[in-house]
C-alpha positions as a printed Julia matrix, in Angstrom:
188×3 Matrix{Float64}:
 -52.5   55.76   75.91
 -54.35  58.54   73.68
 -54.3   60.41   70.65
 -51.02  61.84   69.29
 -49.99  64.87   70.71
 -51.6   64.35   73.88
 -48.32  64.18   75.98
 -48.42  60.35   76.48
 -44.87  59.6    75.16
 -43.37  62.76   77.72
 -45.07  61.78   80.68
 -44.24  57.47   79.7
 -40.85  58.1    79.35
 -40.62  60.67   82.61
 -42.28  58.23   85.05
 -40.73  55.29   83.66
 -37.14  57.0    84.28
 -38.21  58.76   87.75
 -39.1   55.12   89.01
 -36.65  53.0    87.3
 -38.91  51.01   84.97
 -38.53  49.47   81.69
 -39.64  51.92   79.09
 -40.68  50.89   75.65
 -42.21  53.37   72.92
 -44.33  51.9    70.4
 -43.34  54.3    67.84
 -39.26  53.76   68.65
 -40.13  49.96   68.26
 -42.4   49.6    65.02
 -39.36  51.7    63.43
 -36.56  49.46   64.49
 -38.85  46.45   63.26
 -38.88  47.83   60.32
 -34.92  49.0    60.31
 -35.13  52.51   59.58
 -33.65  55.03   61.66
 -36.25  56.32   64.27
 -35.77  59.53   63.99
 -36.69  59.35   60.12
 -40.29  60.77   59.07
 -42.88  58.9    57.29
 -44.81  60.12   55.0
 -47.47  61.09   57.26
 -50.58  58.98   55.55
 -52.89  57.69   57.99
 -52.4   53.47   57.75
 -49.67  53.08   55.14
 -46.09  52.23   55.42
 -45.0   51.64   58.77
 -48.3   52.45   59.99
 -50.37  49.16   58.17
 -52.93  47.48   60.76
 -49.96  44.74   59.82
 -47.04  46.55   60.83
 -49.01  47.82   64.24
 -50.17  44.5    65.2
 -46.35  43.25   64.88
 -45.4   46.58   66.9
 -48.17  45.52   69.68
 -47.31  42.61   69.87
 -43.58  43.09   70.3
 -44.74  45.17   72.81
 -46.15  42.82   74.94
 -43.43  40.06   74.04
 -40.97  42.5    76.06
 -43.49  43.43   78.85
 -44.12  39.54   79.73
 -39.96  39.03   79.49
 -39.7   41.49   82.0
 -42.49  40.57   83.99
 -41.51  36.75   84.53
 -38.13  38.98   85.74
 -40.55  40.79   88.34
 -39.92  43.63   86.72
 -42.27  46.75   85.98
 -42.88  48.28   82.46
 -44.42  51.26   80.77
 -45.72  50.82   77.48
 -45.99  53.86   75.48
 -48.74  53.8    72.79
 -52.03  54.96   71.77
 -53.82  51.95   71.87
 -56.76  54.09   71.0
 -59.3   50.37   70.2
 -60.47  49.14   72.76
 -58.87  45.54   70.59
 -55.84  46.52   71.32
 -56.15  46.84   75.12
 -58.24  43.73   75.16
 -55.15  42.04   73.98
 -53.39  43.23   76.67
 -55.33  42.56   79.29
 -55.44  38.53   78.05
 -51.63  38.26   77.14
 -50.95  39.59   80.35
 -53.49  37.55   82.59
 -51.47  35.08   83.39
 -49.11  37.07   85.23
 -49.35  38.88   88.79
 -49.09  42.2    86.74
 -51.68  45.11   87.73
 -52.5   46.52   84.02
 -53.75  49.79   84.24
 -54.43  52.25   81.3
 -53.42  55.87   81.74
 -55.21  57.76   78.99
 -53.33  61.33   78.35
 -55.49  64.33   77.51
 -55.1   67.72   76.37
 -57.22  70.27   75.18
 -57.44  70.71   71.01
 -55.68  74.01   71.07
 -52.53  72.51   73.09
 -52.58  69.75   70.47
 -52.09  72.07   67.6
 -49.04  73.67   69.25
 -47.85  70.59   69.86
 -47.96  69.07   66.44
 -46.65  72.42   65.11
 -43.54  72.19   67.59
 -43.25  68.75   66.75
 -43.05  69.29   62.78
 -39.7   71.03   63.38
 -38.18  68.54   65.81
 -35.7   66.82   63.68
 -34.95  64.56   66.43
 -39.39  63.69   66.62
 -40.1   60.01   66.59
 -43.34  60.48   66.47
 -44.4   60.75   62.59
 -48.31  62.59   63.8
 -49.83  65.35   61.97
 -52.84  67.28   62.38
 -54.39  64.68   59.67
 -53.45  61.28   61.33
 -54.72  63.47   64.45
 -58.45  64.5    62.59
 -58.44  60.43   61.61
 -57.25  59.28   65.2
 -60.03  61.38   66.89
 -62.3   60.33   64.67
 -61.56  56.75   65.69
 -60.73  56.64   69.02
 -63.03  54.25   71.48
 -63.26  55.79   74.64
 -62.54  53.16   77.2
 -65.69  52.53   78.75
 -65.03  48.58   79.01
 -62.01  49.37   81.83
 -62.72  49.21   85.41
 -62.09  52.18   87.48
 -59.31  50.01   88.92
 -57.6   49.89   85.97
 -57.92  52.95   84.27
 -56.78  57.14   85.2
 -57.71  59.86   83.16
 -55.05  62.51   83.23
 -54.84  66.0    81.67
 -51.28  66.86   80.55
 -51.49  70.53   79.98
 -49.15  71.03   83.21
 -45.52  71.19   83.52
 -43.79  67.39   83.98
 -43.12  67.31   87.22
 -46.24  68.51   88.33
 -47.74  65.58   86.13
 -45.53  62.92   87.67
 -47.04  63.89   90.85
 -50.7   63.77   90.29
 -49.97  60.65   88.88
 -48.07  59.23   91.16
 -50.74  60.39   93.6
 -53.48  58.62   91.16
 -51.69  55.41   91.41
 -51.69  55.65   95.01
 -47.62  54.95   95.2
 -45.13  58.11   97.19
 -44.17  60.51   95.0
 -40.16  59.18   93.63
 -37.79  60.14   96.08
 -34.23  58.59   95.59
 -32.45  56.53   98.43
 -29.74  59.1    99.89
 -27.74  55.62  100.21
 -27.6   54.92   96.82
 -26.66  58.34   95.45
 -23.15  58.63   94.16
């Protein structure tokens, strides 16, 4: 979770495939429920289009469809979103409570500066998913509820100004699990 830019979507996706876990994007997914290609750019305009509290509850909740498929499979999952209301990881928490799942929150951070560089990359990535700009940033900041209401348990803090590998391992090291080193047995 966090605010656009922040390096949540990198690090999601690099854990996820360094561990072998079901990786879902929140952006990837409200654009395929709404059939457009997900490479194509909105129009970025903070809660319109795609982006409608509407459209995001559908996208959360899809979200959390899959994650309790794969779950009743035994299966781990890495949900990549901002889920910057505290709402939205409420609803989590009880859709998942049922299950023998350990939820826990992994807010990316990054200084302002880094941000800026990062939306201005971002702008000319054709290939970009993510439709952020420095405005839906400003708003997004604006908004954002820290999450104060997560135990300690439940919730790391990680600053994502560091090359990806070194990220996987502080947070690998965060969650308490070995840093991912592939069976020699199982390499081809």
């Amino acid at each position: 979770m966090g605010l656009i830019a922040s390096g949540k979507s990198t690090l999601a996706k690099a854990f996820a495939g360094k561990y072998q876990l079901a990786y879902y994007n929140s952006d990837i997914e409200r654009k395929k429920l709404a059939r457009i290609d997900p490479t194509r750019r909105g129009d970025g305009k903070f809660g319109v289009g795609v982006y409608t509290p509407e459209m995001t509850r559908m996208t959360y909740d899809t979200l959390i469809a899959r994650s309790k498929e794969l779950l009743a499979q035994n299966r781990s999952v890495v949900l990549d979103g901002s889920y910057t209301k505290e709402s939205e990881r409420q609803l989590i928490q009880d859709a998942l409570a049922g299950t023998e799942a350990s939820i826990i929150f992994i807010l990316c951070t990054v200084s302002e500066e880094i941000t800026m560089e990062r939306l201005r990359i971002r702008a000319l990535d054709k290939t970009a998913v993510s439709d952020g700009t420095l405005a839906i940033y400003l708003r997004q900041k604006q908004d954002f509820e820290y999450p104060d209401e997560l135990d300690p348990a439940e919730f790391i803090s990680i600053e994502t100004d560091g090359g990806v590998e070194q990220l996987l391992t502080s947070l690998a090291s965060s969650l308490n699990i070995p840093p991912f080193r592939p069976n020699p047995d199982t390499i081809a």
